[in-house]
C-alpha positions in Angstrom: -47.2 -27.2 -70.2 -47.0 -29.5 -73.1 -43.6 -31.4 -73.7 -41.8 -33.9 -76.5 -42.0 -36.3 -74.3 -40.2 -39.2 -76.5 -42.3 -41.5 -79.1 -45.4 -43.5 -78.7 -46.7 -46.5 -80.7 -46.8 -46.2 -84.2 -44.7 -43.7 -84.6 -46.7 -40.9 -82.9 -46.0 -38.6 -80.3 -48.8 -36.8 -78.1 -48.6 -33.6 -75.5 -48.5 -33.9 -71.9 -46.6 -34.0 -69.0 -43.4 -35.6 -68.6 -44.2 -39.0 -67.3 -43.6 -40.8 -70.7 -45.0 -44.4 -71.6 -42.7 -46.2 -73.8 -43.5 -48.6 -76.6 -43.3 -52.0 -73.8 -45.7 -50.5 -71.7 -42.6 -48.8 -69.1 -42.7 -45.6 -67.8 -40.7 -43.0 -66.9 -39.8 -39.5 -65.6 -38.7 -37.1 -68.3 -35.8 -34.3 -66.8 -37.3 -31.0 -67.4 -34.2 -30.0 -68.9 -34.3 -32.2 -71.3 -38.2 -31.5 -72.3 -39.1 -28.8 -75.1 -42.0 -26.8 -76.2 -44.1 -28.0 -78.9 -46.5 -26.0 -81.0 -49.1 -27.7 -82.1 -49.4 -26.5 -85.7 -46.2 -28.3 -86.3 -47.4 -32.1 -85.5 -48.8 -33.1 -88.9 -45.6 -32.4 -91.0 -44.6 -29.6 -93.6 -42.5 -29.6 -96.2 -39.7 -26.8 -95.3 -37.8 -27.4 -91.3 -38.1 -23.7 -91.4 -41.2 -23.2 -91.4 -41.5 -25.6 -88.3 -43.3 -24.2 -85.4 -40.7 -25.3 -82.8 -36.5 -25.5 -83.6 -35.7 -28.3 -81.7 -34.5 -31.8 -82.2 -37.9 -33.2 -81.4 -39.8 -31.1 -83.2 -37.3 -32.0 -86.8 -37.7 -35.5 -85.7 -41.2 -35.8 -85.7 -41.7 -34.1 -88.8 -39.3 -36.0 -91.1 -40.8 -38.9 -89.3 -44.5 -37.6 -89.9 -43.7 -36.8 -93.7 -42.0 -40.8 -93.8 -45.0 -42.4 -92.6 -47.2 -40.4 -95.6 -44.4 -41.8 -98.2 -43.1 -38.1 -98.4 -39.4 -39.1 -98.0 -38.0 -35.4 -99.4 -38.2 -32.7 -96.7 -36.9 -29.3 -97.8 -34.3 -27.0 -95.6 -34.6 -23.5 -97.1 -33.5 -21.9 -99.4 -30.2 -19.4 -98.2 -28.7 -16.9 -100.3 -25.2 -17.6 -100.9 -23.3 -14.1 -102.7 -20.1 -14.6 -104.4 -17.4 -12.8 -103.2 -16.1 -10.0 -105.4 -13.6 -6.8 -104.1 -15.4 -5.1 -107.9 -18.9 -5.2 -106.5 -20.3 -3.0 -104.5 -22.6 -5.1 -102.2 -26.0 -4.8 -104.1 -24.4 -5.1 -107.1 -23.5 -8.0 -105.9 -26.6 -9.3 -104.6 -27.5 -9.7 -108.2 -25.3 -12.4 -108.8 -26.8 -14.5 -105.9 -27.4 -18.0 -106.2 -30.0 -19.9 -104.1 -28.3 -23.1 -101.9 -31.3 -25.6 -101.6 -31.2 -28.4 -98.7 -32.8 -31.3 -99.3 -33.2 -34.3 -96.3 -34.1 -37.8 -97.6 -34.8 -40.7 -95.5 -34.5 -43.9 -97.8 -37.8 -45.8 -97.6 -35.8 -49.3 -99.2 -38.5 -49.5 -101.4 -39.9 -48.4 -105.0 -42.9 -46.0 -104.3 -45.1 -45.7 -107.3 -44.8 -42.9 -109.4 -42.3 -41.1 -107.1 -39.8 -40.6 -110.1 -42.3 -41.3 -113.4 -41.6 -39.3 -116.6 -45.2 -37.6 -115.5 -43.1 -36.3 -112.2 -40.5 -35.2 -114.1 -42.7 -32.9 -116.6 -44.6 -31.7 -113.5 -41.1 -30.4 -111.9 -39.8 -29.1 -115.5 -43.2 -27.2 -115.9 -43.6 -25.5 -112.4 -39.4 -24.8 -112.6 -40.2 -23.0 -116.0 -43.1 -20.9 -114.3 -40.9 -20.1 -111.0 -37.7 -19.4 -113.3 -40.3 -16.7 -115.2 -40.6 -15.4 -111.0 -37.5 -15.6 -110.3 -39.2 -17.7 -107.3 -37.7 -21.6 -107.3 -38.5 -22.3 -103.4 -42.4 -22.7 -104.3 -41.2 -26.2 -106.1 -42.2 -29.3 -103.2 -39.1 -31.2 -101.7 -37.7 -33.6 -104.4 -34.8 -34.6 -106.3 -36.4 -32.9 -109.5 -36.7 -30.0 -107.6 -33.4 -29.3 -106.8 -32.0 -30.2 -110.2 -34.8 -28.3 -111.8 -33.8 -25.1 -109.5 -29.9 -25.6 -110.4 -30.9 -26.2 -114.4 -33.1 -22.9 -114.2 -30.6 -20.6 -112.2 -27.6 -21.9 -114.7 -29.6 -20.5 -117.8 -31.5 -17.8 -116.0 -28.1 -16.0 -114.5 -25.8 -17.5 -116.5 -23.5 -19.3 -113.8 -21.9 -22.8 -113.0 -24.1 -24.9 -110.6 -23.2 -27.5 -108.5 -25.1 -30.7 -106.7 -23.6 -32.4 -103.3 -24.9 -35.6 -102.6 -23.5 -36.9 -99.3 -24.9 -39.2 -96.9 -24.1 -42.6 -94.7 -23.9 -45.7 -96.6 -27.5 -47.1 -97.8 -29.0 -43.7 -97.9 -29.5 -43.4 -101.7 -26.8 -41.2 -102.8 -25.9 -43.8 -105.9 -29.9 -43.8 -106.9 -30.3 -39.9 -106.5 -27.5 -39.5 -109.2 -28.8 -41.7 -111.3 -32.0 -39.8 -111.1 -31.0 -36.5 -111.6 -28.8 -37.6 -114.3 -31.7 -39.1 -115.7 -33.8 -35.9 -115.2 -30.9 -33.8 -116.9 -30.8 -36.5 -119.9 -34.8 -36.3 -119.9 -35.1 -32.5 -120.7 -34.4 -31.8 -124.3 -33.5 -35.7 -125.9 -31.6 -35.2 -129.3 -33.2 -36.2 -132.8 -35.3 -39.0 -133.3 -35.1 -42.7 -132.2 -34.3 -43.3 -136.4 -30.7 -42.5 -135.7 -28.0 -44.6 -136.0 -26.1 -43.3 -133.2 -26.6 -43.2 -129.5 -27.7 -39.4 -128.5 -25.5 -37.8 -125.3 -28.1 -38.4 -123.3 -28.2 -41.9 -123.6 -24.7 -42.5 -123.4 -24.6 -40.5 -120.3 -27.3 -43.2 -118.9 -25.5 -46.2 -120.2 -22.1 -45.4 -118.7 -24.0 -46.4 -114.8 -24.6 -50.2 -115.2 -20.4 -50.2 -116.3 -19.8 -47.7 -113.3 -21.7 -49.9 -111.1 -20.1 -53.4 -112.0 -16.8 -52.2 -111.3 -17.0 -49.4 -108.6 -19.8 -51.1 -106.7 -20.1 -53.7 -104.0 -22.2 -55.6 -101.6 -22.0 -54.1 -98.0 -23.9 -55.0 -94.7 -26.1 -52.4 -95.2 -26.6 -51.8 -98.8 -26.3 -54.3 -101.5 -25.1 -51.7 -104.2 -22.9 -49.4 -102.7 -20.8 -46.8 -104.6 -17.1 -47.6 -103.3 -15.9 -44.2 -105.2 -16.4 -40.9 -105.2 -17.3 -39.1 -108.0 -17.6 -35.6 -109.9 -20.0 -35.5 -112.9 -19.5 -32.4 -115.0 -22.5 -31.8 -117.4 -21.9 -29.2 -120.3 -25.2 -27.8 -121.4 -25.3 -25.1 -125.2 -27.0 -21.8 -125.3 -30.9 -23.4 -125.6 -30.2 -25.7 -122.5 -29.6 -28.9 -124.5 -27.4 -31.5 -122.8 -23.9 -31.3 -125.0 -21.3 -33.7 -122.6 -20.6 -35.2 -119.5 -17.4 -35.8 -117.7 -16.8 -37.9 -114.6 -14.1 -37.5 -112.6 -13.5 -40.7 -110.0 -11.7 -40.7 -106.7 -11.1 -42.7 -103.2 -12.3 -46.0 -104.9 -11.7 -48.5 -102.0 -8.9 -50.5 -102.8 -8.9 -52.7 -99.5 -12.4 -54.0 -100.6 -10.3 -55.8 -104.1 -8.6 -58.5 -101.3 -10.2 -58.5 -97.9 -14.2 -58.1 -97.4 -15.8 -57.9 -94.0 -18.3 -61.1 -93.2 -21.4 -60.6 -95.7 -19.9 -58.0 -98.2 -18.4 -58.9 -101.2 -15.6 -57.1 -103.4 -16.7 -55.3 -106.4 -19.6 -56.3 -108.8 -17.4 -57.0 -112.1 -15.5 -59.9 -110.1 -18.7 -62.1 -109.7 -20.4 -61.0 -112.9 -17.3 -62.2 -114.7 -17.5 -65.7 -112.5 -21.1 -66.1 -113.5 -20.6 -64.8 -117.0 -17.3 -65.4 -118.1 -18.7 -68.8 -120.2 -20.9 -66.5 -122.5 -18.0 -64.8 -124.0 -17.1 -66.2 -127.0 -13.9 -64.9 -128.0 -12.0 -64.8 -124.4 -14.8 -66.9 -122.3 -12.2 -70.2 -121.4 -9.0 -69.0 -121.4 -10.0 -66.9 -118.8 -9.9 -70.3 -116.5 -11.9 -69.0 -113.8 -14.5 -70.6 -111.6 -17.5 -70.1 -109.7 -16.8 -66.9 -107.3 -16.7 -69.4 -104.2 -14.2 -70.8 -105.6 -11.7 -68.2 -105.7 -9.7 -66.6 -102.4 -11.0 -62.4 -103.6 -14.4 -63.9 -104.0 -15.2 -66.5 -101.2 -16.2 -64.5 -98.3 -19.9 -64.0 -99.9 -21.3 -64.7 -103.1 -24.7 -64.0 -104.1 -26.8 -61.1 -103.4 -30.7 -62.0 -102.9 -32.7 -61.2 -106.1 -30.0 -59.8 -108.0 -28.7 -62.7 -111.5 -25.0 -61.7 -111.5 -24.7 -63.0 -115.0 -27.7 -61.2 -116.3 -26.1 -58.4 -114.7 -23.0 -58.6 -116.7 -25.0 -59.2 -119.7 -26.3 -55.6 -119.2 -22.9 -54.4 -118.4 -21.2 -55.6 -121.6 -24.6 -54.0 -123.7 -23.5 -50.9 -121.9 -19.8 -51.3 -123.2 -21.2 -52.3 -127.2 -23.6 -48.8 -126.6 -20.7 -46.7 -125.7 -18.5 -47.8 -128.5 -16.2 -49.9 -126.6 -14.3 -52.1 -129.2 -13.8 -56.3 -128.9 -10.4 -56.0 -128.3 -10.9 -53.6 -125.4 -13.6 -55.3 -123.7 -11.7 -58.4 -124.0 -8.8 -56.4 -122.1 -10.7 -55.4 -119.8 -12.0 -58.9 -118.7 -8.2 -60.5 -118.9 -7.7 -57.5 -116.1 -10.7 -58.5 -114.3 -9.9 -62.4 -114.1 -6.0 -61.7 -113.3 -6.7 -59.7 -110.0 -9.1 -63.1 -109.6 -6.7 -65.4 -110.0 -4.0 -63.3 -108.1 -5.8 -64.0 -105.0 -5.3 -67.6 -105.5 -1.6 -67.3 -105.6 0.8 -69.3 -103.0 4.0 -68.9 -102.2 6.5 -71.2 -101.1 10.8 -70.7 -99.5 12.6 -70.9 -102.6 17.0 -70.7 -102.8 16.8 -67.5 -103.7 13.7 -65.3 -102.2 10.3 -66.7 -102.8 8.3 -69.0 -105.4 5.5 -69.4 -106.6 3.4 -72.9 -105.7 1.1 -73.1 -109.1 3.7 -73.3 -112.2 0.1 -73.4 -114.8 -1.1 -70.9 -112.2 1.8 -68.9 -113.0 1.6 -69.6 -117.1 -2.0 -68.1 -116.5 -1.1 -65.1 -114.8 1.5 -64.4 -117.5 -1.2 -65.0 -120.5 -3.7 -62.7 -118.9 -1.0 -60.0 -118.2 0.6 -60.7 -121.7 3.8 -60.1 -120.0 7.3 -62.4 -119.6 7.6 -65.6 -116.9 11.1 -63.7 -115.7 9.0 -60.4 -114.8 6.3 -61.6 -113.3 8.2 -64.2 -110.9 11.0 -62.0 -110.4 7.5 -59.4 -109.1 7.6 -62.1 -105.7 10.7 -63.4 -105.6 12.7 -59.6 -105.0 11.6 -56.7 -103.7 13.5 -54.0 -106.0 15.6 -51.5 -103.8 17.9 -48.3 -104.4 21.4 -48.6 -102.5 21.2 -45.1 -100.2 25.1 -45.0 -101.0 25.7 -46.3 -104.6 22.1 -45.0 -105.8 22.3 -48.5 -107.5 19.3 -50.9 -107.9 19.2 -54.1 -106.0 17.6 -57.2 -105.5 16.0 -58.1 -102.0 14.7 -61.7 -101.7 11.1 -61.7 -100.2 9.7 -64.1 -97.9 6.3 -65.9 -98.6 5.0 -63.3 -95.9 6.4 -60.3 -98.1 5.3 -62.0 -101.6 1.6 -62.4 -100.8 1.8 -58.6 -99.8 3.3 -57.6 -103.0 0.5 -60.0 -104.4 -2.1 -58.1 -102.8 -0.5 -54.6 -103.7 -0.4 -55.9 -107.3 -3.9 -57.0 -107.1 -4.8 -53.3 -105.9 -2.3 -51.5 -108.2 -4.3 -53.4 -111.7 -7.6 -52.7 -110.7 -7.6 -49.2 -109.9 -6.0 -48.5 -113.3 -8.3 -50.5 -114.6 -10.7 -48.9 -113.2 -9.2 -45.3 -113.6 -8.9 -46.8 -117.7 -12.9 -47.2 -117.9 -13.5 -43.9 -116.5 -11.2 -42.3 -119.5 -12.9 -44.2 -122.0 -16.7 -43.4 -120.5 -15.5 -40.3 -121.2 -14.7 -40.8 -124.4 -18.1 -41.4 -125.5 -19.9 -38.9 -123.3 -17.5 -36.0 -124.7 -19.7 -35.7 -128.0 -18.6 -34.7 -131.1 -15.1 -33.8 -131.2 -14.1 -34.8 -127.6 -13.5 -32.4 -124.7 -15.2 -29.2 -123.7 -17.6 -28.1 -126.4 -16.9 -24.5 -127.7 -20.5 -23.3 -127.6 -21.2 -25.0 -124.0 -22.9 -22.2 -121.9 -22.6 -23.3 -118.8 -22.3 -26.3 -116.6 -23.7 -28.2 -113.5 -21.5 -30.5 -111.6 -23.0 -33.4 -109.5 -20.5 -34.1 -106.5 -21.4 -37.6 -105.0 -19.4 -38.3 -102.0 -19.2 -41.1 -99.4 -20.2 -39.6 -96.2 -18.4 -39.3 -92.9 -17.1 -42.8 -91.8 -16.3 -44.6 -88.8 -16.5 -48.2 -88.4 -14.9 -51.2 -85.5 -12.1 -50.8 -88.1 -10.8 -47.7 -89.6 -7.7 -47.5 -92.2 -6.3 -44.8 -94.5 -9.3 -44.7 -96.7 -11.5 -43.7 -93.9 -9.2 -41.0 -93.4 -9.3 -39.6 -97.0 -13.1 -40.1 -96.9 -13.1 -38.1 -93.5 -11.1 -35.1 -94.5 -12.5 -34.6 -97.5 -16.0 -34.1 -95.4 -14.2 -32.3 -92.9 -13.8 -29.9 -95.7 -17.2 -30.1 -96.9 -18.3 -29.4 -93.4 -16.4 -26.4 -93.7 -17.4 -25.2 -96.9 -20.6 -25.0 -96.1 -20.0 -22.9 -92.3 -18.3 -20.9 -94.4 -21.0 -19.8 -96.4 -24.0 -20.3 -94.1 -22.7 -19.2 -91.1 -19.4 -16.6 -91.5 -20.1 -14.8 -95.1 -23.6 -14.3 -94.2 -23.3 -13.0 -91.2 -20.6 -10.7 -92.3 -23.0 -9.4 -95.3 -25.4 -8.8 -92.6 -23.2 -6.4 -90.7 -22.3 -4.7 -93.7 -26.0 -4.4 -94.8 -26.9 -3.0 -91.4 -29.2 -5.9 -90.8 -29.6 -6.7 -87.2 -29.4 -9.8 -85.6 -28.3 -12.1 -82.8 -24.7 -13.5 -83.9 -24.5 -17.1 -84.3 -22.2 -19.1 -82.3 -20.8 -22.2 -84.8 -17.9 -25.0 -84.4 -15.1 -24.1 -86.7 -13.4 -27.4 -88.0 -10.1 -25.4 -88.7 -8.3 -26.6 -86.5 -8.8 -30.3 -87.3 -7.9 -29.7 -91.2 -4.6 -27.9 -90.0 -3.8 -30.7 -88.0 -4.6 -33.2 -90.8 -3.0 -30.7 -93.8 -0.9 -28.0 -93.0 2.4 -28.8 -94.2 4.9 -29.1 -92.5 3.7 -31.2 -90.0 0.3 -32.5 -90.0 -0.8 -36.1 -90.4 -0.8 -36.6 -94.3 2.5 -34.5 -94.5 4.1 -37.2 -92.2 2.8 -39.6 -94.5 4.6 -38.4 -97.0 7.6 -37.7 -95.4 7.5 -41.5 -94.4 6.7 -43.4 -97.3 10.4 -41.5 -98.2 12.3 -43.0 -95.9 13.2 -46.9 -96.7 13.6 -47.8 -93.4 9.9 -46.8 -92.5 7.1 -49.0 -90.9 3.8 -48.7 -89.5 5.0 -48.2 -86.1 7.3 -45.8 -87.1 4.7 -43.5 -88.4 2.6 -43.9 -85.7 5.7 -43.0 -83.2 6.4 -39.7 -85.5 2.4 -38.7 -85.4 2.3 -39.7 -81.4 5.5 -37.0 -81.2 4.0 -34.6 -83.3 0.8 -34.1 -81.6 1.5 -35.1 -77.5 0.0 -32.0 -76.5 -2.9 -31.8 -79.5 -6.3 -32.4 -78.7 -7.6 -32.9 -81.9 -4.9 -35.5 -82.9 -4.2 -38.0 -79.9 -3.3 -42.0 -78.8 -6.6 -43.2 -77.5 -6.8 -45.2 -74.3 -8.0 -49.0 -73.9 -7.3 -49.4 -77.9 -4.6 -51.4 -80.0 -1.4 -50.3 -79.8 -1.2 -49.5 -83.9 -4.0 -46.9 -83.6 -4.4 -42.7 -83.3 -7.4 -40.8 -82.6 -8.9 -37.8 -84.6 -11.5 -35.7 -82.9 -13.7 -34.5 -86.2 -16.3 -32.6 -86.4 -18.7 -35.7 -86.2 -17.3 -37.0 -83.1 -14.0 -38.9 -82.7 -12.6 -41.6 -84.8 -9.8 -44.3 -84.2 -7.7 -45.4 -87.0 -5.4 -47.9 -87.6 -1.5 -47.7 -89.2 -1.5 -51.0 -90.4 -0.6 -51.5 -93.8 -1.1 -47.4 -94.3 2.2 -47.0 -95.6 1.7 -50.2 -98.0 -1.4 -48.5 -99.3 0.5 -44.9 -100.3 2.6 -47.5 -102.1 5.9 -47.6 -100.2 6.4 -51.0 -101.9 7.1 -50.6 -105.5 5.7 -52.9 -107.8 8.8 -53.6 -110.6 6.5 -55.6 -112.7 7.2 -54.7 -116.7 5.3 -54.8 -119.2 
């Protein structure tokens, strides 16, 4: 009987019997419960799971494993049929308007591999697309990034219909590089005149717009040193002949947390310590800015450099970027006033004053108001009240804040500006990658969307943004049982097709109990952030009510008295109220412009 048995030195694994040798020398028994079949056709790797021998975990270990060893880091998953559903068609009919779902698995190899995405890969993958497309047969394309943008780019002309892209994985696994890749791939396949124009074609725009995208939405974390702190939805309109016309991104769940508090060796966003490093070679704006080296500044001290990377060569490229996509002096300059405020707003320090709180730094202060191009009274008033309605007059009133309550607003302030900022250069990216006229393009045939999304998230500490990020894969998950598991099977019982009926997880009940109004979790949220007399602990009392009896939402035992429990589809996660309500912005800013 030959087993998996558990891996052997260098990464290989051998038949036997189920006394198993580990890599120090120690051996043990192996359950037979736990030991599977192997077939032995399977152990030197192929490049479709389905076609695997064995279905087992062992058996998909190996092979991924296998095909990582030989520098093979794309492994396909098949190819299912997914048929749109349409009360019209009659069920061939609508078999016709099919669409192939490829699966890719990567396993990042933290390193460049020669010629893995040259502009001779990239021909190779347009070329055999173009002779499959003539087929109608894309799953003879090899595992690879090109070959699922190829397949999406050939089924959009071929059939005429909207594709779309998920790129979803763990943080470090490549999901900002894959979109640059297929972006570039898309931008590759019909380039626009001639290198003698005076203009920047789409396609390069659409390049350009990632070094500004990556300054200010990316950030050093423990396991990745350029890590996309956003979500984001690329929409690419192609014309009639396939030619790349726009591109529209559409940003979501940027980390706002990461803008004031980093965890030991991550750093906040890119932009904050480019601007430190660059700030000098600005010659318009460069010292009235008034900032220092990044270690120098509370947003920017936890860690400062990033091995190998020049932050001010970085910003260098960055502001190229901005000059290539049109961006004008007086915006750019904007943009870093922005940048250095939420800087400085971090060095802020408050003291008791008569009346509410006070600012320590008066030429601090003069700064803040420079940068902000707003009035001393508004910005001081910002910390020293905390603007309220009267529940019986409906009047506005003034609050005096403690020092506690001002360097929260500070913070909230600090959040608040960036992520319009950052919402601002999105907008204007958009702008220039629009083409002519702005908007979507009249003669635009059809479009691909490339959805990259952080994965599924749990960490020692978990807060509202881990939620967000969780439900929306929650409903990812579900998306995709629904159409691999439930609409196929019931076309198969319409078909007549026999077959043994598939027994899946439905993650229902975890999005009803997170969404359906009027009482799951975000609804009280909402409901909450209403109420003027809400805390933390308050919300966390109503969801403790809510759900007593719920096994999906619970109060989890030896943990801090501020947390909840979600069971999700990945396993169970504990998050934390704290400062949940000040992130759905319970706490008004009522700074004027």
């Amino acid at each position: 009987l030959g087993s998996w048995q558990g891996r052997l030195g260098g990464g290989k694994w051998r038949l036997g019997n189920y006394i198993v040798v580990d890599d120090q020398g120690s051996k043990f028994e192996v359950p037979q419960e736990k030991a599977r079949p192997v077939d032995p056709n399977c152990l030197k790797g192929v490049e479709d799971l389905l076609s695997l021998g064995d279905f087992n975990e062992g058996a998909l270990l190996h092979n991924v494993r296998q095909r990582y060893f030989d520098d093979l880091i794309y492994t396909g998953i098949g190819s299912a049929v997914l048929t749109a559903s349409n009360s019209h068609l009659s069920n061939l009919a609508a078999l016709r308007y099919a669409r192939y779902m490829m699966l890719h698995a990567l396993v990042n190899p933290f390193q460049n591999l020669a010629g893995l995405y040259s502009e001779a890969k990239q021909k190779f993958y347009r070329d055999r697309s173009a002779a499959a497309g003539a087929s109608g047969d894309e799953s003879d394309l090899p595992p690879h990034l090109f070959s699922v943008a190829a397949a999406a780019y050939t089924t959009m002309l071929s059939d005429a219909r909207n594709q779309s892209i998920i790129i979803s994985g763990e943080s470090g696994a490549g999901k900002t590089e894959a979109t640059k890749r297929i972006l570039t791939y898309f931008a590759n396949l019909q380039r626009s005149g001639s290198a003698v124009h005076e203009k920047m074609s789409i396609e390069e725009q659409v390049l350009r717009s990632n070094p500004i995208l990556e300054a200010f939405g990316n950030a050093k974390t423990i396991r990745n040193d350029n890590s996309s702190r956003f979500g984001k939805f690329i929409d690419i309109e192609f014309d009639s002949s396939g030619k790349l016309q726009s591109a529209r991104i559409s940003n979501y769940l940027l980390e706002k947390s990461r803008i004031v508090k980093q965890q030991p060796d991550e750093r906040g966003y890119h932009a904050f310590y480019q601007l430190c490093a660059g700030a000098r070679s600005l010659p318009d704006i460069g010292s009235m800015l008034g900032l220092r080296a990044a270690y120098d500044h509370a947003y920017t001290s936890v860690c400062t450099d990033i091995p190998g990377v020049d932050d001010a060569g970085m910003f260098e490229e960055a502001v190229e970027c901005m000059d290539g996509l049109g961006f004008s002096t007086e915006e750019k300059n904007s943009v870093f006033q922005l940048v250095a405020a939420v800087i400085h707003l971090g060095d802020m320090q408050f003291e008791e004053g008569d009346d509410g709180s006070r600012i320590c730094d008066a030429v601090l202060a003069a700064k803040m108001c420079e940068l902000l191009q707003v009035s001393k009274e508004a910005f001081t008033n910002t910390f020293q009240y905390r603007t309220m309605e009267d529940p019986f007059s409906k009047k506005m009133i003034n609050m005096p804040q403690d020092p506690a309550s001002s360097s929260n607003t500070r913070h909230a302030m600090a959040k608040h500006l960036y992520s319009r900022l950052f919402d601002w250069l999105v907008w204007r990216i958009n702008q220039s990658t629009a083409g002519k006229g702005g908007g979507p393009k009249k003669d635009a045939t059809k479009k691909i969307g490339i959805l990259d999304i952080y994965g599924f998230e749990v960490f020692e500490w978990n807060s509202f943004e881990q939620l967000c990020i969780n439900f929306a894969n929650e409903k990812l998950q579900q998306h995709f049982n629904s159409h691999m598991f439930t609409l196929e099977q019931r076309l198969y019982a319409e078909e007549g097709i026999s077959w043994s009926h598939i027994q899946w997880q439905d993650n229902q009940e975890i999005i009803d109990n997170l969404e359906k109004r009027p009482l799951g979790v975000f609804c009280i949220l909402d409901s909450e952030c209403l109420m003027p007399s809400s805390t933390d602990q308050t919300c966390l009392s109503k969801i403790y009510n809510t759900f007593k009896n719920s096994k999906v939402v619970y109060k989890p035992s030896r943990f801090a008295s501020t947390n909840f429990a979600v069971q999700h589809y990945a396993g169970e996660v504990v998050y934390d109220v704290l400062s949940f309500l000040e992130y759905l912005g319970l706490h008004s800013l009522n700074l004027s412009s």
